[in-house]
C-alpha positions in Angstrom: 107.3 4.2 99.4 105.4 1.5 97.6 102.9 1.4 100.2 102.6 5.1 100.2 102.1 4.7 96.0 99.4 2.5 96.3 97.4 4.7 98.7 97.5 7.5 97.2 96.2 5.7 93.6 93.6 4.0 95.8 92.7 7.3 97.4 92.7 9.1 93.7 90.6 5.8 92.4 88.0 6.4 95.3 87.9 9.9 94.6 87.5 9.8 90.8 84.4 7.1 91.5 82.6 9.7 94.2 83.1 12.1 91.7 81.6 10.5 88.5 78.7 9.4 91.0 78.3 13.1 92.5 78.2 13.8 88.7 75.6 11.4 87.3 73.2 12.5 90.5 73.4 16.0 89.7 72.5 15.1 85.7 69.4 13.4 87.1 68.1 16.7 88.9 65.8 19.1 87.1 67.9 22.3 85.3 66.8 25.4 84.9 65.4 26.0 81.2 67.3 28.1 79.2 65.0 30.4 77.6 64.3 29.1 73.9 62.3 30.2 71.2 59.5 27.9 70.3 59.2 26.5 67.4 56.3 27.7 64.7 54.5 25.2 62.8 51.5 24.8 60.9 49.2 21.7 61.3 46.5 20.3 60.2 43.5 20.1 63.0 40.6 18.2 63.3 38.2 19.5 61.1 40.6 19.8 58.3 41.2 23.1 58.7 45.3 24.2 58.6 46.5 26.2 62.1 49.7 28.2 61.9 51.2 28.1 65.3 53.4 31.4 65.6 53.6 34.5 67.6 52.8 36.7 69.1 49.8 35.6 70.9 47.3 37.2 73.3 47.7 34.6 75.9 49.9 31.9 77.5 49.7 28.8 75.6 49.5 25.1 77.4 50.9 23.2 74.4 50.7 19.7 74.9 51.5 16.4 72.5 51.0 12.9 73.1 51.2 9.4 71.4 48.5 6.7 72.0 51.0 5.9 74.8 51.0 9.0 76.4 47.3 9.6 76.1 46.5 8.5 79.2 48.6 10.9 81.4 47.5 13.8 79.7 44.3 14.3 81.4 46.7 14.7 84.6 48.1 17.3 83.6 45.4 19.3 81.5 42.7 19.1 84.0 44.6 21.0 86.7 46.0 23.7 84.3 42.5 24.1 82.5 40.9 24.5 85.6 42.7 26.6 87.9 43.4 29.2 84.6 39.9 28.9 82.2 40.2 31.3 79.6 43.6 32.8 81.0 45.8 30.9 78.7 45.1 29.1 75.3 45.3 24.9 74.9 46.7 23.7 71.9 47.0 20.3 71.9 48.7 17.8 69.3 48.1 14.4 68.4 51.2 12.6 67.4 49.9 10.1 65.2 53.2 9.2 63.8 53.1 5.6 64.2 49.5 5.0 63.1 50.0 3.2 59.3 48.5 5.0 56.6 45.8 2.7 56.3 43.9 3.8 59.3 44.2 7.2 59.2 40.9 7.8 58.0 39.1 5.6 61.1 41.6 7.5 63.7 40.6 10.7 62.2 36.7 10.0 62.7 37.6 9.0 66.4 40.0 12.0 67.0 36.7 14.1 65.9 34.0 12.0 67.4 36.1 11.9 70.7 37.8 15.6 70.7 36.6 19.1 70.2 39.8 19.8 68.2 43.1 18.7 67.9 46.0 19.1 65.9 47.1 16.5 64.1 51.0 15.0 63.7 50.6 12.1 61.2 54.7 12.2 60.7 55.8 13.2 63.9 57.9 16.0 62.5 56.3 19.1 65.3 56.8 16.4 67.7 60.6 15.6 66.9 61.1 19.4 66.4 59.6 19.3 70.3 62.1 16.9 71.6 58.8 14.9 72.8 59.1 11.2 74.0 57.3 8.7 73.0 54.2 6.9 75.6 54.7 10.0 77.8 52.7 13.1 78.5 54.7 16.3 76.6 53.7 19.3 78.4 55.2 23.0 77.2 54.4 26.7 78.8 55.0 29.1 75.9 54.8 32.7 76.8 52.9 35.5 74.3 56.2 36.4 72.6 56.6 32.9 71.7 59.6 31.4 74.2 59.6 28.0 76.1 58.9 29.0 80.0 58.1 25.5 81.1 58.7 21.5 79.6 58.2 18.3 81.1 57.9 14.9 79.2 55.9 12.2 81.4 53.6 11.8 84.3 52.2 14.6 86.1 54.3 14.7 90.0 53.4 17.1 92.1 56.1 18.7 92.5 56.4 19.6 88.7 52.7 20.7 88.5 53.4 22.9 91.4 56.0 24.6 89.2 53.9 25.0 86.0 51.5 27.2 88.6 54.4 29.2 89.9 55.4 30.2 86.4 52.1 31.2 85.0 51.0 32.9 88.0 54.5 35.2 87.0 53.7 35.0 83.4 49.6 36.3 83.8 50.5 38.8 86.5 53.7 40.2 84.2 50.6 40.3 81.8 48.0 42.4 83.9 
């Protein structure tokens, strides 16, 4: 009987392990997004001129923010999108400047303007928190016309993930036509 005790707590032990790991692999896979509103926001850009982000809007907006960090996987992900849609969606895309100190923000602003066309500029990091964005990562968002959250991804381009951002705008711009 004692025998039979310990197996069956082994057994439940063993079970309750394959489960929790079962559990933590399926949190690791990429969910569905729940359709969210985007948030509005107004920003300054980059020739100190406010935008008012808000909808609705004539076309699918690419809505990108990145850190100094993150700058450098941006292009990765931009450069597809821009190219294979052109003028069929809208880029908007956000400098989080959050962690720049107060003193340079007049030398980072000349760069942003020598170096971009425009940008919109985060100097608290508010839009970004607001966002859920992470830090030294790409933050890429697909907001459709009436303003709701069709794609998100927060880090390097894969493949795989670019391959989904075509998927949903090709639905989005033929829903549109």
């Amino acid at each position: 009987m004692r025998r039979t005790r310990v197996r069956f707590f082994a057994g439940l032990i063993a079970l309750c392990a394959l489960i929790s790991a079962f559990s933590g692999f399926a949190n690791d896979v990429e969910k569905p997004l729940k359709k969210e509103k985007t948030p509005r926001f107004t920003l300054m850009d980059s020739h100190d001129e406010p935008f008012v982000f808000t909808f609705p809007v004539e076309k699918p907006v690419l809505l990108t923010f990145a850190d100094q960090g993150g700058h450098e996987q941006m292009d990765a992900w931009t450069q597809p999108l821009l190219e294979r849609y052109g003028d069929r969606i809208d880029h908007r895309a956000v400098a989080w400047l959050e962690a720049i100190p107060s003193l340079m923000r007049g030398a980072v602003e000349k760069i942003i303007q020598q170096s971009y066309n425009w940008v919109l500029l985060d100097w608290d990091g508010a839009v970004a928190k607001r966002y859920r964005c992470k830090a030294n990562g790409a933050n890429v968002f697909l907001v459709s016309t009436d303003g709701f959250i069709l794609f998100e991804h927060h880090g390097k381009m894969t493949k795989e993930r670019l391959e989904a951002a075509y998927k949903i705008l090709d639905s989005e711009l033929k829903e549109g036509e």
